[in-house]
C-alpha positions in Angstrom: -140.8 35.1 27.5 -142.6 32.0 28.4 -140.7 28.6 28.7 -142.5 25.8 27.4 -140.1 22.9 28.7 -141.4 19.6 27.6 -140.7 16.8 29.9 -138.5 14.6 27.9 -138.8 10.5 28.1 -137.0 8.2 30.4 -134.3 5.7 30.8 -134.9 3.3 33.0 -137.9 0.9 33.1 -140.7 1.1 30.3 -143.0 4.1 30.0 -141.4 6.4 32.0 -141.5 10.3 31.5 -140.6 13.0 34.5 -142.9 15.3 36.2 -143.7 16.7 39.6 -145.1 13.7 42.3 -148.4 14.5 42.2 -150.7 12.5 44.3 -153.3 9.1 43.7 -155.9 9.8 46.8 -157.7 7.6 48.9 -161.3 8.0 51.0 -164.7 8.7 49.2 -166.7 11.7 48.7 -169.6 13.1 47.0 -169.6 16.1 44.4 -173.1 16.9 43.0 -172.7 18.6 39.6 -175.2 20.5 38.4 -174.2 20.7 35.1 -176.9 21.1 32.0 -175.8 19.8 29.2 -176.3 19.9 25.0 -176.1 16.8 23.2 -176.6 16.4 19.1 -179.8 14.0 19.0 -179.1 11.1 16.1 -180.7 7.9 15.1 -179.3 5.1 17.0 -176.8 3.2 15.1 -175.0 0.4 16.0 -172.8 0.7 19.1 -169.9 -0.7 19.2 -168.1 -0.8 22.6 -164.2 -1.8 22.1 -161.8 -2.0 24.7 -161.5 1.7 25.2 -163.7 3.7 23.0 -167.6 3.1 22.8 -169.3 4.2 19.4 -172.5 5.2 18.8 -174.9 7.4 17.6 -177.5 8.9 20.0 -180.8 9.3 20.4 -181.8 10.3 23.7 -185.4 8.9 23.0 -184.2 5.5 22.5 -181.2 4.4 24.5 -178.9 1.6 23.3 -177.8 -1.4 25.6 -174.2 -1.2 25.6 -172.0 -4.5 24.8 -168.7 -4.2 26.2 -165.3 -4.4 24.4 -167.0 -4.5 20.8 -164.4 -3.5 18.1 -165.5 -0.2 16.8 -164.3 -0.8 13.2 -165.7 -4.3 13.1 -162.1 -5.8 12.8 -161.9 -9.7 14.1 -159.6 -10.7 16.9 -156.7 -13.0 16.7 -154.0 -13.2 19.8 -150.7 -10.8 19.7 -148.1 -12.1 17.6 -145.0 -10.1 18.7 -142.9 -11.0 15.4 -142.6 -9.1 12.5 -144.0 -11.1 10.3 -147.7 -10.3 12.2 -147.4 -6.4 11.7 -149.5 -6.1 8.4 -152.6 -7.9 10.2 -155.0 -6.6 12.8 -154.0 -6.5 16.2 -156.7 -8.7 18.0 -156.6 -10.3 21.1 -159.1 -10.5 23.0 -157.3 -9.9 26.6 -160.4 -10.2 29.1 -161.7 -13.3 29.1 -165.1 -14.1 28.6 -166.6 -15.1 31.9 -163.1 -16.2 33.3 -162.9 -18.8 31.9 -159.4 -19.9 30.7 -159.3 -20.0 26.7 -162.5 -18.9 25.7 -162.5 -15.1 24.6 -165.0 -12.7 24.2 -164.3 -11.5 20.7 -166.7 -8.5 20.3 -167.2 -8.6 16.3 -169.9 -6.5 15.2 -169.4 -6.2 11.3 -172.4 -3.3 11.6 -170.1 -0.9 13.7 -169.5 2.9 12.8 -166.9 4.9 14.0 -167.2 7.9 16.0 -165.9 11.5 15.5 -165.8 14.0 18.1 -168.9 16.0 17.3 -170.7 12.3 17.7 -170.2 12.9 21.7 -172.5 15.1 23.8 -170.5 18.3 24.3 -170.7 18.5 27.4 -171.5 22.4 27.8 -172.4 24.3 30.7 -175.8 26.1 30.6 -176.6 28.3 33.1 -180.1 27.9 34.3 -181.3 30.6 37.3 -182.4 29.3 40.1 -185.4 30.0 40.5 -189.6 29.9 42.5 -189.4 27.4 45.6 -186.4 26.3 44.6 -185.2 29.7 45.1 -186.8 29.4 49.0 -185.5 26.4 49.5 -182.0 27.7 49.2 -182.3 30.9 51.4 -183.8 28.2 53.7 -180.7 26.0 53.5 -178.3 29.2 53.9 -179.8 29.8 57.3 -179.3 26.1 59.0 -175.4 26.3 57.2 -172.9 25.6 59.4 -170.7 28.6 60.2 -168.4 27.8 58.1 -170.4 27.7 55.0 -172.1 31.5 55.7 -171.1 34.3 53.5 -172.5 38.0 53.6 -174.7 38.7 50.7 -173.1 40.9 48.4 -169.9 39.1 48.6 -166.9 39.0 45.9 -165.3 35.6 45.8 -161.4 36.0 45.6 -159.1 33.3 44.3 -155.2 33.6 44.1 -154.3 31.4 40.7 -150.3 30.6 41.3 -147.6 28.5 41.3 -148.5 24.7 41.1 -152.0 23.4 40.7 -153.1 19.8 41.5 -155.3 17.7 39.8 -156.0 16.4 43.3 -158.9 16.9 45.5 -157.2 18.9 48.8 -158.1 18.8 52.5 -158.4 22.0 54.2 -154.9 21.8 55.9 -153.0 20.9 52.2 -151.5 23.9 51.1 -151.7 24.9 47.9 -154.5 24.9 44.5 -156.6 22.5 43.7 -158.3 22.4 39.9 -161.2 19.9 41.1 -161.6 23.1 44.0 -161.2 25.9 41.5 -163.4 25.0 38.8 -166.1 23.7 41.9 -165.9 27.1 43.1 -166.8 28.8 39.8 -169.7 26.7 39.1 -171.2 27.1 42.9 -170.1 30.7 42.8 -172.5 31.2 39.8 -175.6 30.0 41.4 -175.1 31.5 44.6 -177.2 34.6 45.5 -174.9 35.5 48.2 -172.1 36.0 45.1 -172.0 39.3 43.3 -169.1 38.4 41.3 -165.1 37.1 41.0 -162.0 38.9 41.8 -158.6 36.8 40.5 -155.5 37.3 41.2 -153.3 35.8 38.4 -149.8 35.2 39.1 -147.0 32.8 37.3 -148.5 29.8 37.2 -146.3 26.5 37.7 -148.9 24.1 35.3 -149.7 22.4 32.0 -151.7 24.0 29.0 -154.6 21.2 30.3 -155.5 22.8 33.9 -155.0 26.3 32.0 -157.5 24.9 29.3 -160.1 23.9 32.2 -160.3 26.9 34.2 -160.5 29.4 31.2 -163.6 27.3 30.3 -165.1 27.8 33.8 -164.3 31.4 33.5 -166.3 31.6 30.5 -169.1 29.5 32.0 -169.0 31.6 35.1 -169.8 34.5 32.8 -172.9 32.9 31.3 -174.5 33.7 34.5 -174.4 37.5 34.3 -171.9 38.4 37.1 -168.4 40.0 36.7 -165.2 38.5 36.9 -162.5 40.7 37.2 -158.5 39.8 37.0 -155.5 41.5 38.2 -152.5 40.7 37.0 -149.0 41.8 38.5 -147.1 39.6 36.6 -148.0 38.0 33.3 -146.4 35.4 30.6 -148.7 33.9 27.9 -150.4 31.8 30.7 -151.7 34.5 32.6 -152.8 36.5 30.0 -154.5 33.4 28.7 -156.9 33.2 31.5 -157.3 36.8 32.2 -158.2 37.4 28.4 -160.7 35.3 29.4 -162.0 37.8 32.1 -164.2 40.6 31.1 -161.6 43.0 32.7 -158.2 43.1 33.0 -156.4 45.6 35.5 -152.5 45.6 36.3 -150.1 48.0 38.7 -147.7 50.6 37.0 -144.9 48.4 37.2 -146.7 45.3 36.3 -144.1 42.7 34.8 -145.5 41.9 31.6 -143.8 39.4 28.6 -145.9 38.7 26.1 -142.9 38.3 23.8 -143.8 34.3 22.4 -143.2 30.2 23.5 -139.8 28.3 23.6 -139.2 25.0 24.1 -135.6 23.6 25.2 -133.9 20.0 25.6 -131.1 19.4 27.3 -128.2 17.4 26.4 -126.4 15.8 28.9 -123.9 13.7 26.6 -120.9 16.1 26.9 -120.7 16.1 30.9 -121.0 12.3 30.9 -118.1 12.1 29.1 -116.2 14.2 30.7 -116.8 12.9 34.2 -116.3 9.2 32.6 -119.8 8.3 32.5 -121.2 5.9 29.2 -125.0 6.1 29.0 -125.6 2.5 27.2 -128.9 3.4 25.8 -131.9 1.3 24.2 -134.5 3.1 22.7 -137.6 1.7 20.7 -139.0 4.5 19.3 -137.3 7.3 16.9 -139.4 10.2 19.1 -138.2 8.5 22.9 -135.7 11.1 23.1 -134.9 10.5 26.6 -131.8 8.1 25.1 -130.7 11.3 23.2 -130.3 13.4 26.1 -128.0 11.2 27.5 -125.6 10.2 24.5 -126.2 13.3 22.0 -125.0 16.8 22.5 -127.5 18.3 20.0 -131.1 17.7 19.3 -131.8 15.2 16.9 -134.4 15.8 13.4 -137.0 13.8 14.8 -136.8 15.1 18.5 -136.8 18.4 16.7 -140.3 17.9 14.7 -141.5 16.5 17.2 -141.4 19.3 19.9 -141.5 22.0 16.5 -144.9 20.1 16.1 -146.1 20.7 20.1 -144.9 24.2 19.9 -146.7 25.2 16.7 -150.3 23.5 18.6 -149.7 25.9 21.5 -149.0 29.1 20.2 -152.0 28.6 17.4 -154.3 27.9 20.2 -152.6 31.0 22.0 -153.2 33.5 19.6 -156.9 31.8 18.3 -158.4 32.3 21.4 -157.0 35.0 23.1 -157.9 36.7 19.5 -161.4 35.3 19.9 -161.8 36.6 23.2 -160.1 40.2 22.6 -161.7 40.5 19.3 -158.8 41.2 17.4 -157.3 39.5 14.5 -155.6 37.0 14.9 -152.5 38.6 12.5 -152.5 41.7 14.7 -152.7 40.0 17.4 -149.2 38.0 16.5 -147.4 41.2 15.1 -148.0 42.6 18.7 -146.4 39.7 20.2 -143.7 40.4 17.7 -143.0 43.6 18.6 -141.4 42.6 22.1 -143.9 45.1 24.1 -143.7 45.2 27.8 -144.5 48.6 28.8 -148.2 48.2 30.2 -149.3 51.9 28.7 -148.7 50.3 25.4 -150.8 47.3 26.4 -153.9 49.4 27.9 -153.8 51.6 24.2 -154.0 48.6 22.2 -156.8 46.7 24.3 -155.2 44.4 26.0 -155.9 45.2 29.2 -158.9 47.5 30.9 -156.9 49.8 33.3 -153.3 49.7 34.9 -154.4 50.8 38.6 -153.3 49.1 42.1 -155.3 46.4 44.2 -156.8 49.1 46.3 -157.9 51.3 43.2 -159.4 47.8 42.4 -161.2 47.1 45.3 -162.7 50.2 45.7 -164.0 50.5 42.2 -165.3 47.1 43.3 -167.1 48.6 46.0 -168.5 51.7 44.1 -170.2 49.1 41.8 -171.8 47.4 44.8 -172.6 50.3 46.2 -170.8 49.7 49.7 -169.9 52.9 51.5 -166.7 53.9 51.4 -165.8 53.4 55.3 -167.2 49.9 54.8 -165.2 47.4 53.6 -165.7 45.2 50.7 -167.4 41.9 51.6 -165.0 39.1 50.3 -164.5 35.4 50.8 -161.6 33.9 50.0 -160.6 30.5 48.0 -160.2 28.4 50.6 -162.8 29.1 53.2 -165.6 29.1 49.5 -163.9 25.3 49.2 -165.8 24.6 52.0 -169.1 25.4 50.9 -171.0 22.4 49.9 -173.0 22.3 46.8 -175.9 21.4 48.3 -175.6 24.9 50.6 -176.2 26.7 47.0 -179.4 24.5 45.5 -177.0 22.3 43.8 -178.2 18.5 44.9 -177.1 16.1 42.7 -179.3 13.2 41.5 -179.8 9.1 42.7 -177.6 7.5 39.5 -173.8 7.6 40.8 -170.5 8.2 38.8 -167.3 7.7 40.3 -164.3 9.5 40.1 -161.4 8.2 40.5 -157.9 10.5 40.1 -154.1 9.3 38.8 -151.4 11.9 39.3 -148.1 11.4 39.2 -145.1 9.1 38.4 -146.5 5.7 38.4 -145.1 2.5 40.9 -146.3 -0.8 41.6 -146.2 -1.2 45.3 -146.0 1.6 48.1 -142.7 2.6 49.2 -141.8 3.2 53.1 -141.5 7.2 52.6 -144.6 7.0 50.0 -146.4 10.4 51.1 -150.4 10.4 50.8 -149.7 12.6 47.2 -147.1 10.9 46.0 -147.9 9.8 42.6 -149.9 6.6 41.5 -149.3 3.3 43.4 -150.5 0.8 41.1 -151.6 -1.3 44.1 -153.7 0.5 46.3 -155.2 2.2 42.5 -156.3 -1.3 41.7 -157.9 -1.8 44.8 -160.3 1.1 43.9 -160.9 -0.1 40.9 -161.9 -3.6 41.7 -164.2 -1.8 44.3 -165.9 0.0 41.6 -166.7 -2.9 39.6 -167.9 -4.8 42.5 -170.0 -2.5 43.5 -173.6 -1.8 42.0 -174.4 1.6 42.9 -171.8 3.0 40.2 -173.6 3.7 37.1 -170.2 4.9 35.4 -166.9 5.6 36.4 -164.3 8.5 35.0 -160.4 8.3 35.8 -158.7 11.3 35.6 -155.5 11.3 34.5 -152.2 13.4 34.9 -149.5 11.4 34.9 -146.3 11.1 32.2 -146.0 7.3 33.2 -143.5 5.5 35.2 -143.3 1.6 36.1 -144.1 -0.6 33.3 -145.4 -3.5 35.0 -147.7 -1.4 37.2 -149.2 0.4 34.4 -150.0 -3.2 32.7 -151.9 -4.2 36.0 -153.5 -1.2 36.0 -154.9 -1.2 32.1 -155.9 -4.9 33.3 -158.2 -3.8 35.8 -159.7 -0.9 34.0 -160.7 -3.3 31.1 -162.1 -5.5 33.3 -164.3 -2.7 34.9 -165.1 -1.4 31.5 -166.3 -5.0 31.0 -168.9 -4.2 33.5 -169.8 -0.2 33.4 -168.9 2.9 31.3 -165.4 4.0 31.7 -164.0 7.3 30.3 -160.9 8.7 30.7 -160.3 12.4 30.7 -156.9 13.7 30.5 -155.7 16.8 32.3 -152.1 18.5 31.8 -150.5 14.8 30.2 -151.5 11.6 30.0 -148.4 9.8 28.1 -146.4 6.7 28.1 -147.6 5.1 31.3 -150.6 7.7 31.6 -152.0 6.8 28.1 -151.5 2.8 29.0 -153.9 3.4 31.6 -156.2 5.6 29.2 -156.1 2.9 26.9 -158.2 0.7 28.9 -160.9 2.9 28.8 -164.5 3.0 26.6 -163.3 6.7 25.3 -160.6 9.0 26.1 -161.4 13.1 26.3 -158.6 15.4 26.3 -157.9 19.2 25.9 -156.7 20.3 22.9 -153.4 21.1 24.6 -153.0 17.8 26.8 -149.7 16.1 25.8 -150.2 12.6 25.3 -148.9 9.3 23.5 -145.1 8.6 23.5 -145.9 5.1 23.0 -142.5 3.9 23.0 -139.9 2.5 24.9 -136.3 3.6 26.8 -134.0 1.5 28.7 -130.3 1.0 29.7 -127.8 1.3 32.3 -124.7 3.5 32.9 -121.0 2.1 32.4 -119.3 3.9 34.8 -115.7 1.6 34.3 -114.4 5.5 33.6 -115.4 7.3 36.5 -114.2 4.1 38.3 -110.5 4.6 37.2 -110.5 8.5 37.7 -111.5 8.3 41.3 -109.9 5.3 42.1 -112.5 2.8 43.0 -113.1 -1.0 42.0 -115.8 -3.2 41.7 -115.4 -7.2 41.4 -118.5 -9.1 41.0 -118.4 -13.2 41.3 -121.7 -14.7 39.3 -123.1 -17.7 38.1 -125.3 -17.5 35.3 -124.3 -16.3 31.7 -126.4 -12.7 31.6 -126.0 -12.6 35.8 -123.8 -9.6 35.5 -126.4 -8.2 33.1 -127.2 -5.1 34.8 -124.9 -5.8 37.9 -121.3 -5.1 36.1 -121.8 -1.0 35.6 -118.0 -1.2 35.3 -118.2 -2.7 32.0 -119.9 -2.0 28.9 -122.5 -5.0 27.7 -121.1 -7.2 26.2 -122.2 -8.6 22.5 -124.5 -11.2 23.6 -125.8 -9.2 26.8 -126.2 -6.1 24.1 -128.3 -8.4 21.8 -130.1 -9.4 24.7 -130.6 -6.5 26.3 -132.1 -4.7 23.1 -134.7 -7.9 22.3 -136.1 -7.4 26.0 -136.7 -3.8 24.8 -137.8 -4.6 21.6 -140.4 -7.0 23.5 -141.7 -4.8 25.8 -142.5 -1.9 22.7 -144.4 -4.4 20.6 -146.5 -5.2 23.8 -147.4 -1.4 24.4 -147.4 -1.0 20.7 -149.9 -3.9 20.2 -151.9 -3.2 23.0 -152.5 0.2 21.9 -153.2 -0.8 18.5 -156.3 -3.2 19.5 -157.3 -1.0 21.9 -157.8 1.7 19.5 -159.1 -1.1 16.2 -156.1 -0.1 14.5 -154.0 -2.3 12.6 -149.9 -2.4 13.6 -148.7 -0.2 11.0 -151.4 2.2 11.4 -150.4 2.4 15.1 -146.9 2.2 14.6 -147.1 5.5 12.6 -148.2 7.2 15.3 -146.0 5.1 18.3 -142.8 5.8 17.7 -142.6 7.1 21.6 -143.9 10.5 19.8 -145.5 12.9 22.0 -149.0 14.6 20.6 -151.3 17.4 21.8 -154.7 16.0 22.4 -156.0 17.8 19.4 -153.5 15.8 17.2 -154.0 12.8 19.5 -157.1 13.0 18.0 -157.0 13.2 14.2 -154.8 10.6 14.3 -157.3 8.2 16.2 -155.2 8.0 19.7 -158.3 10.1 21.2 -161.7 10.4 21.2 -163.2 13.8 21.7 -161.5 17.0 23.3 -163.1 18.7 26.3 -162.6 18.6 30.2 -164.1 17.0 33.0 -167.4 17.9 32.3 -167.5 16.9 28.5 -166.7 13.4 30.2 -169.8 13.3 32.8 -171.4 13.8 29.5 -170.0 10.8 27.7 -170.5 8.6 31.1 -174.0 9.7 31.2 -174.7 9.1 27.9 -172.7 5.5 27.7 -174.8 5.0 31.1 -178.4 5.9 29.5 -178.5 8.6 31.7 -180.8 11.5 29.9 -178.2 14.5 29.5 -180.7 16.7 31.6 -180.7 14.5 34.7 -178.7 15.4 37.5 -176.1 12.7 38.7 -173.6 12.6 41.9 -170.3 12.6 41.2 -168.4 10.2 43.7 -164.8 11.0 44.4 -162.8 7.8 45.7 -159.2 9.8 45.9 -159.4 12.4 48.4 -156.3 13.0 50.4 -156.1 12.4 54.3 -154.1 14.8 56.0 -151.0 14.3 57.3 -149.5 15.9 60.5 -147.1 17.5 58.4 -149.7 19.3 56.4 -152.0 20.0 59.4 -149.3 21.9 61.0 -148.2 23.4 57.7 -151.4 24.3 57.2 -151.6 26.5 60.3 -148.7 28.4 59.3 -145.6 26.0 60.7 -142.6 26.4 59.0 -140.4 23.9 60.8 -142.2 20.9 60.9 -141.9 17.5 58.5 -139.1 17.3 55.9 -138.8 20.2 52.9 -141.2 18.6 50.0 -138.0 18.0 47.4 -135.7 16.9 50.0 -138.6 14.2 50.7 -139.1 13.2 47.0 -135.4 12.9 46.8 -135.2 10.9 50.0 -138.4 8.5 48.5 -136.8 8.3 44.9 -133.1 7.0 47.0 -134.8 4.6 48.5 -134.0 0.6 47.6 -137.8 -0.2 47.2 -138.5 -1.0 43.8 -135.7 0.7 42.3 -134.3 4.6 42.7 -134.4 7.8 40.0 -132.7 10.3 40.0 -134.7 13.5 37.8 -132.9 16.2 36.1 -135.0 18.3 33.4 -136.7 15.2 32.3 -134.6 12.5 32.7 -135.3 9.7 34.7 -132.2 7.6 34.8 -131.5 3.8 35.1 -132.8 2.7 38.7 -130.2 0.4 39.5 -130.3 0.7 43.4 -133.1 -1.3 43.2 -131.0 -3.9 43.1 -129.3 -5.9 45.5 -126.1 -5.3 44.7 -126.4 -1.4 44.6 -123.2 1.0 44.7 -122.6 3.8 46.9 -120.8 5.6 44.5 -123.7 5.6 41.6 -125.7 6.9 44.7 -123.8 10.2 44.7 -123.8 10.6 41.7 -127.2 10.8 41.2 -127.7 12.6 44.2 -125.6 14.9 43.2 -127.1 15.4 39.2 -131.0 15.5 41.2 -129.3 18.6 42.9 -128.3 20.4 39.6 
């Protein structure tokens, strides 16, 4: 049975949510798509450019002039007002200031605007389109200057390995492990390369969101479009697997395949009981009825709204699950659940209903693989594997992009504001060197557009303002979209918000606008082991966060839970000009809920659903780019390899420090606070501060261990 565990929200700083350190990138490099696209042509309307979402009809005839940060719904602009009294009103400052200067604001009011619905946007969708004539020459011509490297026996069957973790991040050749950018790159060259007969995947448990599962079952279907096979093999399969390899046009698994198609759970945990018993009081703050991070430090049991909430997510995931695979397998859908229902694992059963094409071994596999391509039997098949394909450039295959440039830039991971001293090259989003690409974007003419990709559940409040900052002003200047991969929430949808328009998949989790803060009173624990604390201050809330040995105090409570309250109505605000709602309308869906992209976007929090692609769509077309010219797609966060992953990639396995041993070591450190992660908790950082505790330390140490 598949375990959908939903990463929980945060105590500590604001926007917080926990997730694997995945990786913000550095030095440039070009990808040229060759993607056709279909777009619904429209009579130009009005466009109406607001701080994140641009509106507009299309007409690819007649392109509009875009006018940055125009309010889509025509709404006037007023500064926040963080009282109460404000909420019934339009959130409407202006925060970008109209040429810089101090007090005069670019308001944006365009009482003609229209809003936008998904099916407004260009889709996006990939056409295949044979290549074809002299263009056809010219690429034979180009496979015989290739580098080595690049040169692959005609006839060949590309093999990819889909398991265990998958980065949103570009790779070098020495990083070890998937990259989605790679994968779904390899699909689209591997369709227009002669030297390509067809796919062979090998589908394994798979350590990812719904979102990169979303993206590469599209590719697979594009692939298809281009008349090869693609095959799957699948010795061990949960509702992920089988997801993409319903997608396949053939599905083959060993005797003793391990198969559990038996439905989604989702758990929280509750950590209130074994604080108390060890003498730990969570003193928790929450703004938000949904931030449930709060709860899984005080309560021993889920809460109603905690509960609708992740009913609601779970519901979205297994309707998706059972509309496509049922669309793809055409079954109905009801028999399709009633088989789920029936708790079947043996794979005989599977291959009579028509589930899956064959249950044979790899071998069997390969050499029906080879009877199709007619290779004799003492040959063996011509293959080329994942990572040596990854090294084939597009332009090897006939795929040149064109002269207008779109950049990429990638977010993944936790978010912090400055780089700490054992910061890795993939270690999550550092707010300061992001910004720094970002400002280089927008000074920089030869952009036409830029995309930011985001995976990231949030982290560090103040960096994910800074960030937002920057992206508005750079959608002051050029098209910015945001596409969201596995989860774009809290601190990830802060950054998202800054954007002209925000794609998503249908099963991206997003939102939980909301706050979570507090600190531990550990006065208990103190007593049981015997060890004391005195603190000398001056300054009436001095001991605010530095007396863990107490519980706040009345005035430090009432002070602590206004700060909080302050820093929700900021987010809350924020996200409610951003997207021309007013408070209340935004404050119906804040509440630190989570939401699936497809909810995100009936309920306004996001613009159209689709992957990367649908998004070099809606740059181009925010950019005035025809849909049918080629562009170069620019990626400013590639990795640089380390020594660590050089000699790890060469097949070292005692070299550098074990990957969680390192996070742990970078999350202990005092640089801009600590956490300390346990199923979705991050917990107060307080050894951040100067006046740190060993014993809070090892206590965290030992609760990241768990």
């Amino acid at each position: 049975m598949s375990k959908l565990i939903l990463q929980s929200s945060h105590l500590s700083s604001i926007h917080r949510s926990s997730s694997k350190f995945l990786s913000i990138l550095s030095s440039p490099t070009l990808i040229t798509p060759y993607l056709s696209v279909s777009c619904p042509t429209r009579s130009p309307t009005a466009l109406q450019f607001q701080c994140r979402f641009s509106v507009s009809s299309l007409s690819l005839t007649h392109p509009l002039t875009l006018k940055p940060f125009q309010s889509c719904r025509g709404q006037s602009v007023r500064a926040f007002d963080s009282s109460d009294a404000k909420n019934e009103a339009p959130v409407e400052q202006e925060l970008v200031k109209k040429d810089g200067k101090d007090g005069d604001y670019d308001s944006g009011v365009n009482n003609e605007s229209v809003k936008l619905t998904d099916g407004d946007y260009p889709s996006g969708e990939f056409e295949f389109e044979p290549i074809t004539g002299w263009r056809s020459f010219l690429v034979k011509l180009k496979m015989l200057v290739a580098f080595p490297w690049e040169r692959v026996r005609k006839g060949s069957v590309l093999t990819m390995k889909l398991r265990g973790q998958i980065s949103d991040q570009l790779k070098s050749r020495f990083s070890p492990g998937l990259s989605l950018p790679q994968i779904c790159d390899n699909f689209i060259k591997a369709a227009y390369d002669p030297r390509i007969s067809g796919i062979y995947l090998h589908i394994d448990i798979l350590n990812c969101g719904w979102g990169k599962v979303e993206e590469i079952r599209r590719h697979i279907l594009n692939f298809k479009k281009s008349g090869k096979f693609v095959v799957a093999y699948v010795p061990s399969c949960q509702e992920k697997e089988y997801y993409l390899a319903s997608a396949c046009e053939e599905i083959y698994v060993p005797p003793c395949a391990y198969f559990s198609l038996f439905g989604l759970t989702v758990q929280a945990s509750f950590l209130g009981g074994v604080l108390d018993n060890i003498g730990i009081e969570p003193q928790v703050e929450r703004i938000g009825k949904y931030k449930s991070a709060g709860d899984q430090l005080v309560r021993r049991t889920m809460s109603e709204e905690n509960c609708e909430m992740l009913t609601a997510l779970l519901d979205n995931i297994y309707t998706n699950w059972l509309d496509k695979v049922s669309s793809t397998k055409g079954k109905k859908r009801e028999d399709i659940e009633n088989f789920i229902n029936e708790g079947v694992y043996q794979v005989d059963k599977l291959k009579e209903e028509g589930f899956i094409t064959n249950i044979i071994y790899d071998d069997e596999v390969i050499s029906m693989l080879k009877d199709r391509l007619k290779v004799k039997a003492d040959k063996d098949l011509p293959m080329v594997d994942y990572r040596k394909y990854s090294r084939v450039r597009r332009w090897t295959v006939g795929l040149s992009g064109g002269k207008d440039l779109i950049a990429i830039i990638r977010a993944s991971g936790s978010i912090s504001r400055v780089k700490s001293p054992l910061n890795s090259s993939g270690s999550g989003i550092i707010g300061e060197k992001f910004i720094e690409t970002i400002r280089s974007v927008r000074e920089s003419k030869k952009y036409k557009a830029a995309i930011i990709r985001i995976d990231s559940p949030g982290g560090d409040a103040l960096a994910s303002d800074l960030m937002w900052r920057e992206i508005r002003l750079l959608a002051a200047s050029k098209p910015v979209i945001a596409s969201m991969s596995d989860v774009a929430a809290s601190g990830g949808y802060y950054m998202a918000m800054g954007t002209g328009a925000i794609v998503a998949e249908s099963l991206t989790l997003t939102g939980s606008i909301g706050v979570v803060t507090g600190k531990f009173n550990l006065g208990k624990l103190y007593e049981k082991i015997g060890f004391n604390k005195e603190i000398i201050s001056r300054g009436r809330y001095a001991e605010l966060l530095a007396a863990e040995n107490r519980p706040f105090r009345p005035d430090e409570a009432e002070l602590f839970a206004k700060s909080a309250q302050n820093a929700y109505k900021q987010f809350r605000d924020k996200a409610a000009f951003s997207r021309s709602m007013t408070v209340d309308k935004m404050e119906e869906v804040a509440q630190g809920r989570v939401w699936t992209g497809k909810d995100a976007a009936s309920h306004g929090l996001v613009d159209a659903i689709g992957g990367l692609s649908r998004a070099i769509a809606i740059a181009k077309w925010k950019a005035n780019i025809p849909q049918e010219r080629q562009v170069t797609l620019v990626e400013l966060s590639r990795p640089s390899s380390s020594l660590p992953e050089i000699l790890s990639g060469i097949g070292s396995t005692i070299v550098g420090v074990d990957t969680t041993l390192k996070e742990l070591l970078r999350d202990l450190t005092l640089s801009d606070g600590v956490q300390a992660r346990m199923d979705g908790i991050l917990f107060q950082r307080l050894e951040g501060y100067p006046y740190s505790n060993p014993i809070l330390t090892l206590i965290k140490d030992y609760l990241s261990s768990l």
